[in-house]
N, C-alpha and C positions, 0 to 999 in steps of 0.2 A: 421514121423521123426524116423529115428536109432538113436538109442541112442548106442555106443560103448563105452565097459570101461576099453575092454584088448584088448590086440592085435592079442591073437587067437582066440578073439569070431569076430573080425575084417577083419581074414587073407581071406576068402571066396571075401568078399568086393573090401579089395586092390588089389587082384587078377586080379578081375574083370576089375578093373579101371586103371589096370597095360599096360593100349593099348590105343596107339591114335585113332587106328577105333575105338573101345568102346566108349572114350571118345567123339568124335566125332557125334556118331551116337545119346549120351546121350544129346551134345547139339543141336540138331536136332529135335528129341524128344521133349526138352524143349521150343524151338521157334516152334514149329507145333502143341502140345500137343497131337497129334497121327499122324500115316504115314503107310502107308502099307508097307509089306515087298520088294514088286517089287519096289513105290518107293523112300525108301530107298537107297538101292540096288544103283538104276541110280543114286541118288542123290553122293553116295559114290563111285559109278565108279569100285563095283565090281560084282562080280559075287552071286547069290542066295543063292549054297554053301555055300560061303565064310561067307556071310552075317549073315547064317543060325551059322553056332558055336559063333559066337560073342553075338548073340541073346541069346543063350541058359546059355552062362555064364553071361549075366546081367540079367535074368527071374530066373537061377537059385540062387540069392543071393541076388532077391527081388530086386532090381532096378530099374524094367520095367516090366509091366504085356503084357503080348498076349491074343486077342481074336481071334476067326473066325467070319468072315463077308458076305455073300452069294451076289456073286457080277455074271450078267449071269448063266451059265450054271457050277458053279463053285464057291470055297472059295478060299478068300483071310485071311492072317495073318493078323492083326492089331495089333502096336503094342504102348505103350503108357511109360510114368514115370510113377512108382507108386511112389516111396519114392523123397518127395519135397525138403528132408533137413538130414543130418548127422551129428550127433555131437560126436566128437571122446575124450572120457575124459579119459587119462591115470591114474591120479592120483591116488597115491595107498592109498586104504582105509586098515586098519588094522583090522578094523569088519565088511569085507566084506560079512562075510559070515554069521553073527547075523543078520539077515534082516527077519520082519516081513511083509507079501504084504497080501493086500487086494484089493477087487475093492469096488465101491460106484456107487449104479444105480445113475442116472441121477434128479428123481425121490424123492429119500430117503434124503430129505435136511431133518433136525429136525426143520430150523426157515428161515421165508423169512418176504420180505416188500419192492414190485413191485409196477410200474407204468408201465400201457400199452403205447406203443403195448403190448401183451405178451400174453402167450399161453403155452399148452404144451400138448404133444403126443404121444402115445406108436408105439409100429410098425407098429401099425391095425389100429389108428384111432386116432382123435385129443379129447382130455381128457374135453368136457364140452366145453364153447361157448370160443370162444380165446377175446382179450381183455377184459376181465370180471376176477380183481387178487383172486375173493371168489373162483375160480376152481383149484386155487392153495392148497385151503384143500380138495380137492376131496379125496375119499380113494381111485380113479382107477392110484392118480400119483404115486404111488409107483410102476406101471410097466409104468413112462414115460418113452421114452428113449430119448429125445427133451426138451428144456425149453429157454422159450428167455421172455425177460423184456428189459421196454427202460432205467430205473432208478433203485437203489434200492439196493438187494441183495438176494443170497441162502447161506444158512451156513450147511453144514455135521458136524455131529458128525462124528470122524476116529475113528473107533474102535482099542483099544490098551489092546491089548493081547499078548505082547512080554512077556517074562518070569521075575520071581520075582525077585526081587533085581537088578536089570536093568535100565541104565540110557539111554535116548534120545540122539543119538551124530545125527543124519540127519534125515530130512524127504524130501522122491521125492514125488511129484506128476506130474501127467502127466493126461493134458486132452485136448479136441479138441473145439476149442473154434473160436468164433467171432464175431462183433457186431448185433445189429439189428435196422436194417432199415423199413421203412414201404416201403413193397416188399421184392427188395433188392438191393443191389449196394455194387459194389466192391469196391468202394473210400468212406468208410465212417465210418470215426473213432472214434474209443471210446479207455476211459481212462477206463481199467480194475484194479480194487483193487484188492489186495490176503493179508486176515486178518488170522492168529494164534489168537488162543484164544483171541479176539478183538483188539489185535496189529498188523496195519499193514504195513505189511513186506516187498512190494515192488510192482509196478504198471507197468503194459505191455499197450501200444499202439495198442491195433486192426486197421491193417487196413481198413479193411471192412466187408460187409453183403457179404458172396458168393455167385451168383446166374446164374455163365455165363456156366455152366455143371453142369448136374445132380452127387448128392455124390455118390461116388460107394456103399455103403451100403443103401443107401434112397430109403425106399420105393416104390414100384410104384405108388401105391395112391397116394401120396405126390404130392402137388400141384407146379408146375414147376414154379412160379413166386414167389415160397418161401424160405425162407433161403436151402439151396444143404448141404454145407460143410464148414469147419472149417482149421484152424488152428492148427496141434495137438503139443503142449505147453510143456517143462519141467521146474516146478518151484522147484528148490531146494534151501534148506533152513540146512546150516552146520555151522561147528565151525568159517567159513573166512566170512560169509554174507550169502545174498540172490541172487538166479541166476535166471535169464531166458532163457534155452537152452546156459547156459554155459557164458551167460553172466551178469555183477552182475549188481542188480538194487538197492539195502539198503545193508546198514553196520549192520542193523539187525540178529543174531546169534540165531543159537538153545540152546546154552547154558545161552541166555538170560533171556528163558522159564523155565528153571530148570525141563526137562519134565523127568519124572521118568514111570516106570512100573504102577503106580497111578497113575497117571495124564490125566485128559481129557483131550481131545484135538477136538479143534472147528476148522474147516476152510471156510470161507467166500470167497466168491467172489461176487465183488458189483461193478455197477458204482455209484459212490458218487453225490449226489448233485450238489458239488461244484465243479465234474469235468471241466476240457477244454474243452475236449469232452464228452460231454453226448450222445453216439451213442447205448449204449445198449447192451448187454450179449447174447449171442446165446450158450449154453451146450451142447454138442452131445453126444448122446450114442451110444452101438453098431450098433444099428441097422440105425444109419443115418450117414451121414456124410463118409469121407475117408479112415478111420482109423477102424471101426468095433472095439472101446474098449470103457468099461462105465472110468471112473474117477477111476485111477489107484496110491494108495498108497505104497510106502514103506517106512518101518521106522527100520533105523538103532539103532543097542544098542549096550550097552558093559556096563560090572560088574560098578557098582557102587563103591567107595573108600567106607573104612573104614567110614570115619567122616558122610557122604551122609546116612548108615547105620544104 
């Protein structure tokens, strides 16, 4: 997923999408999941050329990846969607620019409490025997970059290092996420939790285990009838509620935390017990999954009043 939140970090994009072939060849792409450039091409009734500049400005703005493919005595283009989703948020923040980022391995929870399935893995290897939750205190998970449970929960510490006298007005996070199945299965839902400091803040719907294409970052080891790929998620949390990629799920507020330059801050993600769905949690890190990022924090601030002082 893009994430847009001006319009010149944007303009490359609209550009792009500023063409019915583009558009066209995009939902193409999207109903085939790849196509070669030849047939393409016929499919759209022009020429290679032609084909060939249209290509270059959706690759070029991240859109759509190209491989080569060795087909006869000769390669062919392949060309595929990389980005599954854009979320375009204008809104204008006034401390924009007071942003603290951080990332969080996959790995480095501070507290958990799983029920199998579950497992976890670095890029090189699976971390101790999988259903088994005692491999969850291994010391090798601290370079997982994988972690899936069917029940339960992981909680991070976010580290908060924004500068003194400083209050919390948002926190983004962004991760790649989806349920877990025993194998996998794209129809199979889970009630995701996302807790602040034990309050929480608002609950995403997984549709499924991904497993019908390998993740572009996964491993080759990686066993092909196991969780591929994720979902990759923005949970934001400001002064008007709680969002999920833009759309709000609790009237939950960050000024409800009263989170200061002091302030620890815990983030949880669980499926509950008493979910609907109890389908299970799947984490991805860089090195698996679509998206090639570990669990991505930012946390907005601005001066704190007098009285807060």
């Amino acid at each position: 997923m893009l994430h847009i939140t001006s319009l010149k970090d944007g303009l490359e994009i609209f550009k792009a999408l500023g063409s019915d072939v583009r558009i066209e060849i995009l939902n193409i792409l999207l109903d085939n999941n790849n196509m070669s450039m030849n047939e393409l091409a016929s499919r759209l009734k022009i020429t290679n050329g032609a084909l060939t500049s249209h290509i270059k400005k959706l690759e070029g703005c991240g859109l759509i990846n190209t491989s080569s493919e060795s087909v006869g005595h000769g390669n062919q283009k392949i060309c595929s969607v990389h980005l599954d989703k854009i979320l375009i948020d204008l809104e204008k923040q006034e401390d924009f620019q007071n942003v603290y980022s951080t990332d969080l391995k996959v790995g480095h929870y501070a507290n958990y409490r799983i029920c199998p399935t579950c497992g976890l893995a670095s890029d090189k290897a699976l971390i101790g025997e999988v259903d088994d939750p005692r491999y969850f205190d291994h010391p090798d998970r601290y370079s997982a970059d994988i972690l899936w449970f069917t029940k339960g929960f992981v909680e991070y510490n976010i580290p908060n290092f924004i500068p003194s006298f400083q209050k919390i007005t948002q926190i983004t996070i962004s991760a790649e996420l989806s349920s877990e199945a025993p194998g996998v299965n794209n129809v199979w839902p889970s009630d995701i939790s996302f807790y602040l400091n034990d309050v929480c803040i608002g609950n995403w719907l997984s549709p499924g285990d991904f497993g019908d294409s390998r993740g572009l970052f996964t491993p080759d080891w990686w066993f092909p009838n196991w969780n591929q790929y994720g979902l990759l998620k923005l949970l934001v949390i400001n002064k008007k509620g709680t969002y999920i990629d833009g759309l709000k799920i609790s009237d939950v507020t960050i000024d409800s935390f009263n989170l200061n330059y002091q302030s620890s801050i815990r983030f949880r993600m669980a499926v509950d017990d008493d979910a609907e769905h109890v389908g299970g949690l799947t984490i991805f890190g860089k090195s698996f999954g679509n998206y090639g990022q570990d669990i991505k924090v930012n946390i907005h601030y601005a001066p704190m009043d007098e009285i807060q002082q």
